[in-house]
PyMOL Python script that loads the backbone (N, CA, C, O; Angstrom):
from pymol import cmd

cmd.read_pdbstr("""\
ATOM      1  N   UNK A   1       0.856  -1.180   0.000  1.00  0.00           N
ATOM      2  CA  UNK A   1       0.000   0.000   0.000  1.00  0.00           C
ATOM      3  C   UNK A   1       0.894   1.232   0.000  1.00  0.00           C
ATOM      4  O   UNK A   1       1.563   1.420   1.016  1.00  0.00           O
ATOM      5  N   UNK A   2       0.997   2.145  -1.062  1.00  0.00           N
ATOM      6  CA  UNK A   2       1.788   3.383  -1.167  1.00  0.00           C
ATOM      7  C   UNK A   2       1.430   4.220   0.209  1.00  0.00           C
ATOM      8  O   UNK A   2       0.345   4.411   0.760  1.00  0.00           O
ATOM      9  N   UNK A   3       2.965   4.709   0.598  1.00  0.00           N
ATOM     10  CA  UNK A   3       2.655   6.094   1.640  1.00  0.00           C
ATOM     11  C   UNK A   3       1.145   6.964   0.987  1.00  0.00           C
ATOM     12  O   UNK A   3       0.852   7.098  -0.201  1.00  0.00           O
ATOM     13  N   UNK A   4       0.391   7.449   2.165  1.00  0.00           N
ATOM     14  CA  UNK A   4      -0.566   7.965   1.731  1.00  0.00           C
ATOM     15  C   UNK A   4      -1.825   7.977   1.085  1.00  0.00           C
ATOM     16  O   UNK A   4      -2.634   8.744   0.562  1.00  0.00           O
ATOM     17  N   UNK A   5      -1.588   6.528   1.412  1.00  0.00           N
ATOM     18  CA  UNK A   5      -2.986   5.872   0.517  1.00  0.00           C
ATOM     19  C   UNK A   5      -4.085   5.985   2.114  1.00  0.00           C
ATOM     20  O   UNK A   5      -4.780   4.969   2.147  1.00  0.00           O
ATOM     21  N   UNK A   6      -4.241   6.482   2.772  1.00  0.00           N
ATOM     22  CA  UNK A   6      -5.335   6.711   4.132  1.00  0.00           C
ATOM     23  C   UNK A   6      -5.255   8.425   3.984  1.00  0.00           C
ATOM     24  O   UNK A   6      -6.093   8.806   4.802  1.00  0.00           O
ATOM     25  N   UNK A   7      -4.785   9.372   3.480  1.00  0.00           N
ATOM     26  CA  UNK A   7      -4.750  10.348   3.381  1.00  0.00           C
ATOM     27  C   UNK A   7      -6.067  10.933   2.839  1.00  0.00           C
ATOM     28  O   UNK A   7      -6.613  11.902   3.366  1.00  0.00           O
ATOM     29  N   UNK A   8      -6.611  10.206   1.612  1.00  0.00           N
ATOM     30  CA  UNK A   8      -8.171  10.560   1.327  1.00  0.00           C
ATOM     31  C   UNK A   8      -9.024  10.634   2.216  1.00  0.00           C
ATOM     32  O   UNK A   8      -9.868  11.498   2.452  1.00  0.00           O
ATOM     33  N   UNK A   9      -8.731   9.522   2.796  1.00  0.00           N
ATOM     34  CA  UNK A   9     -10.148   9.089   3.846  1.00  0.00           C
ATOM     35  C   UNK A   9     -10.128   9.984   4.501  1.00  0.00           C
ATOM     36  O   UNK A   9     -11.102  10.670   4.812  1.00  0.00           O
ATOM     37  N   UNK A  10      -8.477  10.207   4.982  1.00  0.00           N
ATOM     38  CA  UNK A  10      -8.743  11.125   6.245  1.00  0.00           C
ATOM     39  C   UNK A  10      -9.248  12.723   6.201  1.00  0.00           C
ATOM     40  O   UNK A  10      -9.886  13.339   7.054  1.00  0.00           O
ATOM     41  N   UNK A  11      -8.818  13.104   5.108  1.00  0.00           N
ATOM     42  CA  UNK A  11      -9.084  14.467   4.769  1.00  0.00           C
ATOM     43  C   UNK A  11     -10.747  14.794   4.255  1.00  0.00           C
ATOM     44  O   UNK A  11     -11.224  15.929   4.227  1.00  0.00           O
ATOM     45  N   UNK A  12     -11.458  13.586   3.883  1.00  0.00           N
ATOM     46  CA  UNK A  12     -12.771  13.344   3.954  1.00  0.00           C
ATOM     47  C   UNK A  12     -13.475  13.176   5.006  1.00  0.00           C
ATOM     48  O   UNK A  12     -14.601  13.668   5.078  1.00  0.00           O
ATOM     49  N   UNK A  13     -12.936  12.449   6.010  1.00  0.00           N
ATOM     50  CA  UNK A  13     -13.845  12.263   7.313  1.00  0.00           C
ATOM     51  C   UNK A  13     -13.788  13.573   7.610  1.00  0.00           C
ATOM     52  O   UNK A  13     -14.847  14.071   7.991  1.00  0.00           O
ATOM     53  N   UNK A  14     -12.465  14.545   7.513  1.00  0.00           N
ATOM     54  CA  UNK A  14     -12.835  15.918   8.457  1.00  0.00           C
ATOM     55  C   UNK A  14     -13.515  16.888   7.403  1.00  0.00           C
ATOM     56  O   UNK A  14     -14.063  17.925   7.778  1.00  0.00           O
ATOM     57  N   UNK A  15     -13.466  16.559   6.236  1.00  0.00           N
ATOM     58  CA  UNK A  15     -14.708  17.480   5.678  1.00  0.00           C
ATOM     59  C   UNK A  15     -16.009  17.016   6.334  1.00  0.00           C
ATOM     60  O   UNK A  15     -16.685  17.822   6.973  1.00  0.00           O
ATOM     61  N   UNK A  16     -16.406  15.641   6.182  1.00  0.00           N
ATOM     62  CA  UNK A  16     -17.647  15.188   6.699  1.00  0.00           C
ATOM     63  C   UNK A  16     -17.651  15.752   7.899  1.00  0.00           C
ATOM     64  O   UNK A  16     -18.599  16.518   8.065  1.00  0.00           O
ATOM     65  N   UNK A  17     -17.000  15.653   8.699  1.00  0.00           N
ATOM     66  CA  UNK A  17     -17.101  16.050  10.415  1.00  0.00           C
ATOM     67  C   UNK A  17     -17.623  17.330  10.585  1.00  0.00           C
ATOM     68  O   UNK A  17     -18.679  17.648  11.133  1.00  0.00           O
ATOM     69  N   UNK A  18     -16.370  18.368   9.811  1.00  0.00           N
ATOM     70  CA  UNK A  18     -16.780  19.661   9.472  1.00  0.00           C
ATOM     71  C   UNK A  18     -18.600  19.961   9.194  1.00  0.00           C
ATOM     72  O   UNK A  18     -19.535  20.489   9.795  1.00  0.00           O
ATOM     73  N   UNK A  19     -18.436  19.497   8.349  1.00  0.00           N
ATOM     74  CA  UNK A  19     -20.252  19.455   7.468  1.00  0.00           C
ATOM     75  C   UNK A  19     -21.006  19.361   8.893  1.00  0.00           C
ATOM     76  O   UNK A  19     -21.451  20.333   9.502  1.00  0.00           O
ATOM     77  N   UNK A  20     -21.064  18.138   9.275  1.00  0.00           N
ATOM     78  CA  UNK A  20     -21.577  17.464  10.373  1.00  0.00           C
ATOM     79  C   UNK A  20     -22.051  18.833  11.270  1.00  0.00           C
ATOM     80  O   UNK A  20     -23.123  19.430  11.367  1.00  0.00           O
ATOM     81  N   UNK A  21     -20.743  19.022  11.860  1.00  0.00           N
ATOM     82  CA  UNK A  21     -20.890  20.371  13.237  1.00  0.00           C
ATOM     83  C   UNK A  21     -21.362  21.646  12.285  1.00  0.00           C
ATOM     84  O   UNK A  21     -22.202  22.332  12.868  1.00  0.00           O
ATOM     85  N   UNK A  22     -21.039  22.104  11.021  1.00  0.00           N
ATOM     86  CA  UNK A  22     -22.293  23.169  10.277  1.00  0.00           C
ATOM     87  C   UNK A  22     -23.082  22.733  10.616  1.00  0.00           C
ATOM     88  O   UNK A  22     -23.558  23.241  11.631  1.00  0.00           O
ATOM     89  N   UNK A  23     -23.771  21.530  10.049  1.00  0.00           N
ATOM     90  CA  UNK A  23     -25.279  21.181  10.040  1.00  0.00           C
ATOM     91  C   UNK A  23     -26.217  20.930  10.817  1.00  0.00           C
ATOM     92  O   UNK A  23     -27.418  20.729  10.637  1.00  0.00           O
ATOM     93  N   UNK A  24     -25.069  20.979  12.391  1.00  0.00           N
ATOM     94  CA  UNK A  24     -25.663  20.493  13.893  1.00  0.00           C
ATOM     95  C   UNK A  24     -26.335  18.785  13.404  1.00  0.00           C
ATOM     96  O   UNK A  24     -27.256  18.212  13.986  1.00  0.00           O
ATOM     97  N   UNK A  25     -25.811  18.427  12.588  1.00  0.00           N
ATOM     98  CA  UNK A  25     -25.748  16.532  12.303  1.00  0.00           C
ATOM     99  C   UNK A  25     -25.083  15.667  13.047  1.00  0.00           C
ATOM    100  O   UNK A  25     -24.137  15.090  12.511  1.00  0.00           O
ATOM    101  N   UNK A  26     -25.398  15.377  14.399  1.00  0.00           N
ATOM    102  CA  UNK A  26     -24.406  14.403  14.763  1.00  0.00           C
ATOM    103  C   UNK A  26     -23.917  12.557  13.719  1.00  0.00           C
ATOM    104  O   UNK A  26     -22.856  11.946  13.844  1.00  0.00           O
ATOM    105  N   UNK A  27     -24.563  12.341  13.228  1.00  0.00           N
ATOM    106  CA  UNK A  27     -24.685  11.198  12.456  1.00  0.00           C
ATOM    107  C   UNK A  27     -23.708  11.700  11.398  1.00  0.00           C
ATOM    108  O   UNK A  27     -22.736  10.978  11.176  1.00  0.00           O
ATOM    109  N   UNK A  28     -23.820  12.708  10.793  1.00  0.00           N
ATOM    110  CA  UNK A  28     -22.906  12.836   9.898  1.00  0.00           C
ATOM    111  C   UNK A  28     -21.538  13.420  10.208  1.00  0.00           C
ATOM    112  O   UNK A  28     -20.890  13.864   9.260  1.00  0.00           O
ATOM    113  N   UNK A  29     -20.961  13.473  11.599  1.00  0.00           N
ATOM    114  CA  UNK A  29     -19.863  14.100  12.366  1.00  0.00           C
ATOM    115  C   UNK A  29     -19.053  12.487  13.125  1.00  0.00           C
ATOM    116  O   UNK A  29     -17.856  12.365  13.387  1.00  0.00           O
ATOM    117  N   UNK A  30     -19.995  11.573  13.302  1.00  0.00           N
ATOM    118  CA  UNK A  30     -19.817  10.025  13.382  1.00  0.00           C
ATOM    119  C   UNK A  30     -19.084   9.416  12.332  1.00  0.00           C
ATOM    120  O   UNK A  30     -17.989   8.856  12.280  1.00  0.00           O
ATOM    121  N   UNK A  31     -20.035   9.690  11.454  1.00  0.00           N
ATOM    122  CA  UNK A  31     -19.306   8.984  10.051  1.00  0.00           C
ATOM    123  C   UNK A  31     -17.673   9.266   9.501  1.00  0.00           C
ATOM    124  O   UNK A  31     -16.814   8.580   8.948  1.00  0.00           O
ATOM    125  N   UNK A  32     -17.806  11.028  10.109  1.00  0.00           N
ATOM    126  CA  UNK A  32     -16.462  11.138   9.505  1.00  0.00           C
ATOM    127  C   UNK A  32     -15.681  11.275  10.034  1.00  0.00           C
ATOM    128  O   UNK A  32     -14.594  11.677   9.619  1.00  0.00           O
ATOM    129  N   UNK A  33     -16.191  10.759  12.007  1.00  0.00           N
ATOM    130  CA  UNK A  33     -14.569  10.698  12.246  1.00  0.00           C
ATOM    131  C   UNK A  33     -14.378   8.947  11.904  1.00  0.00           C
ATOM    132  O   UNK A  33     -13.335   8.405  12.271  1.00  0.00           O
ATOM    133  N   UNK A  34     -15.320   8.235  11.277  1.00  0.00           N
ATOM    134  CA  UNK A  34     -15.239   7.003  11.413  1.00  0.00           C
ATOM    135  C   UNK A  34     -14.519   6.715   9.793  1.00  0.00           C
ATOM    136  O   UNK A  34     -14.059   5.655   9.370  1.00  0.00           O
ATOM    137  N   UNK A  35     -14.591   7.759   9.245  1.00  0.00           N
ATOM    138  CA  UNK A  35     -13.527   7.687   7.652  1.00  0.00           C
ATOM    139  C   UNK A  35     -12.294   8.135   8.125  1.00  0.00           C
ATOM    140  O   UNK A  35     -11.235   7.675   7.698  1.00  0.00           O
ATOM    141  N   UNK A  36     -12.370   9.111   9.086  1.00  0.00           N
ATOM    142  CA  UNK A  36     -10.919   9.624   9.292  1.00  0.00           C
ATOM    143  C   UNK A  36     -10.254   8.928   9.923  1.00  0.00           C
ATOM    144  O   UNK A  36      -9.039   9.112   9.855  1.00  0.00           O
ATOM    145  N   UNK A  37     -10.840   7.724  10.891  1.00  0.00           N
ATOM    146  CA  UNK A  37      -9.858   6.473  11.742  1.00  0.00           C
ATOM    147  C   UNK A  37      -9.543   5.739  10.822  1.00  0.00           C
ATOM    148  O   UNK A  37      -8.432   5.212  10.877  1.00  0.00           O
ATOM    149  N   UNK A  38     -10.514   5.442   9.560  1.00  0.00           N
ATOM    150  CA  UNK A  38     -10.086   4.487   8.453  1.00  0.00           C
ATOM    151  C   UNK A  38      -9.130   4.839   7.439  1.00  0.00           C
ATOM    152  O   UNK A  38      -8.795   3.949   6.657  1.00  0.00           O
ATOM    153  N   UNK A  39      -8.687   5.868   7.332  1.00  0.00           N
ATOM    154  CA  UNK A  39      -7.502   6.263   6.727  1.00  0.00           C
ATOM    155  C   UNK A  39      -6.483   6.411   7.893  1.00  0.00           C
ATOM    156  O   UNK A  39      -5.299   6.355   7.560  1.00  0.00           O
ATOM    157  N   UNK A  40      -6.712   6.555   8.959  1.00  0.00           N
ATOM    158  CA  UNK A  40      -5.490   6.508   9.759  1.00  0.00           C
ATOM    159  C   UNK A  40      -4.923   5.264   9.983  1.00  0.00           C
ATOM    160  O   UNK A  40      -3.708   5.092   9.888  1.00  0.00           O
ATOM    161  N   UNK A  41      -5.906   4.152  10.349  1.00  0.00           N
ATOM    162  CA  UNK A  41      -6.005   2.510  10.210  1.00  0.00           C
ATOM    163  C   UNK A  41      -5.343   2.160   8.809  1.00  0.00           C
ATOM    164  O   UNK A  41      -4.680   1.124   8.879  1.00  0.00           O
ATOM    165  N   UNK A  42      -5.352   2.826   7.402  1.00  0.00           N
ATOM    166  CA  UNK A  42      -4.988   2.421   6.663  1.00  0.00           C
ATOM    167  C   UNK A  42      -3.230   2.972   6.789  1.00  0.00           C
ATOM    168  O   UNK A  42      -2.204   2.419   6.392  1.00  0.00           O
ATOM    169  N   UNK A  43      -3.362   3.791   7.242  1.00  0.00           N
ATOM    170  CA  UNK A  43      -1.531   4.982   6.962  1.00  0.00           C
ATOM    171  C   UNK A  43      -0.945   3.779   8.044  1.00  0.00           C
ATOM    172  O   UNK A  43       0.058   3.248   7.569  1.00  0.00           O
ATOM    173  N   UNK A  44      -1.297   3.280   9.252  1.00  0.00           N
ATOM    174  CA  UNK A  44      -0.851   2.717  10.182  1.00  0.00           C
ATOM    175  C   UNK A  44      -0.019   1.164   9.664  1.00  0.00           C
ATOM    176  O   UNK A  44       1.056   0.654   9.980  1.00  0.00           O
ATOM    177  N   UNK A  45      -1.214   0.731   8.655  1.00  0.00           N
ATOM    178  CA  UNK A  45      -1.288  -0.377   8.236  1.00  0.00           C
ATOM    179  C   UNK A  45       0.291  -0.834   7.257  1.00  0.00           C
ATOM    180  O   UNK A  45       1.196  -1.667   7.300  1.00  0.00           O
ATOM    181  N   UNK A  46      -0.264   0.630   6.222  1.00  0.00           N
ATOM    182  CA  UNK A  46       1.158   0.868   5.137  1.00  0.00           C
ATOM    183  C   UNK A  46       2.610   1.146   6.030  1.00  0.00           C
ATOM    184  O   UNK A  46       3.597   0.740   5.418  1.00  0.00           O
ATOM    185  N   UNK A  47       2.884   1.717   7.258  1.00  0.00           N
ATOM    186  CA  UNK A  47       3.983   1.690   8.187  1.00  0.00           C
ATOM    187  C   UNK A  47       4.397   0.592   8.731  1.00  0.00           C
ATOM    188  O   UNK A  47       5.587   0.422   8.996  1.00  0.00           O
ATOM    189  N   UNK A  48       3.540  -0.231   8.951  1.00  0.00           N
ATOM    190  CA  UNK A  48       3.743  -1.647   9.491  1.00  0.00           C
ATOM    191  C   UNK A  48       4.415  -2.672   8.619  1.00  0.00           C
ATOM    192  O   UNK A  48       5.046  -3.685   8.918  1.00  0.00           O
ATOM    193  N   UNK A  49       4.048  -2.030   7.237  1.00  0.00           N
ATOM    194  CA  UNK A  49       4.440  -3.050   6.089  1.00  0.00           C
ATOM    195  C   UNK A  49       5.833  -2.918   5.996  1.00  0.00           C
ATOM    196  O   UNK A  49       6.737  -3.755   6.002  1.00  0.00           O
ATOM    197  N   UNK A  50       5.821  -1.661   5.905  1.00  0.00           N
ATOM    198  CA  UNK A  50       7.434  -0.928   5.353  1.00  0.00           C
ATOM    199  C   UNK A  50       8.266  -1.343   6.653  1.00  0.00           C
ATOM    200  O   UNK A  50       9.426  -0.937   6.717  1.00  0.00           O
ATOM    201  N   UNK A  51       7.723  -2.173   7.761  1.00  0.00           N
ATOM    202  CA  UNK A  51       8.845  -2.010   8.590  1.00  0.00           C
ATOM    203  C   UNK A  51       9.307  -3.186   8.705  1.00  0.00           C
ATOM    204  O   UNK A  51      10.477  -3.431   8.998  1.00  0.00           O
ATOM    205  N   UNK A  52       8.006  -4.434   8.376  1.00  0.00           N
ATOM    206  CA  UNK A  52       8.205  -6.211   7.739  1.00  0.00           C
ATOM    207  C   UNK A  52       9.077  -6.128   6.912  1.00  0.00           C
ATOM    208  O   UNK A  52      10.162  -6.661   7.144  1.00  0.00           O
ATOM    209  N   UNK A  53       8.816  -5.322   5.514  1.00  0.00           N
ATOM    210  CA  UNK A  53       9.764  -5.552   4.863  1.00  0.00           C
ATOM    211  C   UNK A  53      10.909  -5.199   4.975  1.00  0.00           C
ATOM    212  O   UNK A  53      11.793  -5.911   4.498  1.00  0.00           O
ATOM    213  N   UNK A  54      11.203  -4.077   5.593  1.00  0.00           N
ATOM    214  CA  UNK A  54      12.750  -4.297   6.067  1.00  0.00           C
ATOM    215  C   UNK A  54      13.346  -4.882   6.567  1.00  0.00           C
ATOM    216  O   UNK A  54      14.506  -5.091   6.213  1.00  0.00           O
ATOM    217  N   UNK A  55      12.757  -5.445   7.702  1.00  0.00           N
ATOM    218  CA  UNK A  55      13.361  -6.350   8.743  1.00  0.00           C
ATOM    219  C   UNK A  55      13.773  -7.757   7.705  1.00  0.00           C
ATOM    220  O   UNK A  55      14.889  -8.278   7.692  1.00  0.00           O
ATOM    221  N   UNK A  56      12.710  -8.160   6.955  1.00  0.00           N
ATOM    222  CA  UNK A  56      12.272  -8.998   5.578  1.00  0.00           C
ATOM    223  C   UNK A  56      14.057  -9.059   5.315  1.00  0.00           C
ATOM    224  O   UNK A  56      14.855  -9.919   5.688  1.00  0.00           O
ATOM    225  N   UNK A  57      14.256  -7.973   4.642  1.00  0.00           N
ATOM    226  CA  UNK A  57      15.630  -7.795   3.981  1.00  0.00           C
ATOM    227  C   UNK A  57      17.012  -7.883   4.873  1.00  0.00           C
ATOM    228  O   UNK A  57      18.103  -8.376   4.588  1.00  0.00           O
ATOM    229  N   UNK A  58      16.603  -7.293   5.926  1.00  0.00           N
ATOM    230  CA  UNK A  58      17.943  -7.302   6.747  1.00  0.00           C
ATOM    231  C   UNK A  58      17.625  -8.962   7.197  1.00  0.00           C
ATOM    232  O   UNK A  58      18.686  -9.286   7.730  1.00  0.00           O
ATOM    233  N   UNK A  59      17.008  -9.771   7.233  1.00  0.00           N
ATOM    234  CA  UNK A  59      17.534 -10.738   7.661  1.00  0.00           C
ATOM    235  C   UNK A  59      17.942 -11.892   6.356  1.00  0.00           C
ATOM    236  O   UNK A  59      18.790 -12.769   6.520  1.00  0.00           O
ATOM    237  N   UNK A  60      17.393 -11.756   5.433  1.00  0.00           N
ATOM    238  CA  UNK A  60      17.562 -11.953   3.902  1.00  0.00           C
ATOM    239  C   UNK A  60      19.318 -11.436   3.913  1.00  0.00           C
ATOM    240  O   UNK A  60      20.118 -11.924   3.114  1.00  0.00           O
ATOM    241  N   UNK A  61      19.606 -10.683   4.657  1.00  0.00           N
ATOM    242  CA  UNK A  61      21.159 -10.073   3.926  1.00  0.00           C
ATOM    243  C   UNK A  61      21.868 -10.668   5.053  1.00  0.00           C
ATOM    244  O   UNK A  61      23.038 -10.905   4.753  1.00  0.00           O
ATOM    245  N   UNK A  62      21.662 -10.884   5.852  1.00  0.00           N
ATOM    246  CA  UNK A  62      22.536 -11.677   7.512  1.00  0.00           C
ATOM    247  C   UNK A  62      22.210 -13.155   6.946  1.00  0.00           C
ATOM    248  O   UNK A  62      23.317 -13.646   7.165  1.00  0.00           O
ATOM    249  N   UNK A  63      21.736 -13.822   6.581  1.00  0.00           N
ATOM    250  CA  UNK A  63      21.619 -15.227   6.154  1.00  0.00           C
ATOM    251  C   UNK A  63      22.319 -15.118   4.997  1.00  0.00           C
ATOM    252  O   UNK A  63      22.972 -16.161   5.056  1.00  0.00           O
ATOM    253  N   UNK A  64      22.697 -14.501   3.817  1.00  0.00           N
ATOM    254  CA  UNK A  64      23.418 -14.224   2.455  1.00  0.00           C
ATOM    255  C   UNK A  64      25.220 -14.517   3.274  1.00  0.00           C
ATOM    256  O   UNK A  64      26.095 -15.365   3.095  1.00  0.00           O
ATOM    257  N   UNK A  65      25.093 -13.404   4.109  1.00  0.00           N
ATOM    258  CA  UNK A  65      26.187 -13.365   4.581  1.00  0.00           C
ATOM    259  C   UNK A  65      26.564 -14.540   5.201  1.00  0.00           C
ATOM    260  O   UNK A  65      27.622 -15.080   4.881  1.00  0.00           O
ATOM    261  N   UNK A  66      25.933 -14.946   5.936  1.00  0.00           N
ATOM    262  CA  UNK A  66      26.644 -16.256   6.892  1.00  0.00           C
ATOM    263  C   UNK A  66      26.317 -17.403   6.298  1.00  0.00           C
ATOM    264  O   UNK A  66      26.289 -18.314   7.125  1.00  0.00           O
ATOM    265  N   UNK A  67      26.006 -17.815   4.997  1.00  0.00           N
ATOM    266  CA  UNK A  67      26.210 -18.510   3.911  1.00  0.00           C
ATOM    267  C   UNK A  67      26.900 -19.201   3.102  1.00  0.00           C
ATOM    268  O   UNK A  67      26.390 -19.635   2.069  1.00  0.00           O
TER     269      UNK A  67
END
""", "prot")
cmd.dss("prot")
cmd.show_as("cartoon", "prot")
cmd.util.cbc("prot")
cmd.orient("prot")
């Protein structure tokens, strides 16, 4: 998952949220902090990867080595 792929969501939930508190909508101030955790859940997700795969490699290169 590319850096920044939760960046939509998130910048959508706080428009929605925004909207929400204009509109005195609580339901629609729900929703978007519930898009904006889902792009944060997603940014969290893509950091986690990038850090498997490194580890992925550094131990891929310590087994090469002691080979």
């Amino acid at each position: 998952m590319p850096y920044g792929m939760g960046l939509t969501d998130k910048i959508s939930g706080r428009v929605k949220q925004a909207v929400g508190d204009l509109t005195d909508d609580p339901a629609m101030h729900r929703e978007g902090r519930q898009v904006e955790r889902k792009g944060e859940a997603k940014e969290e997700l893509a950091e986690a990867q990038t850090k498997a795969d490194r580890k992925a490699e550094e131990v891929a290169n310590l087994e090469r080595k002691t080979a």
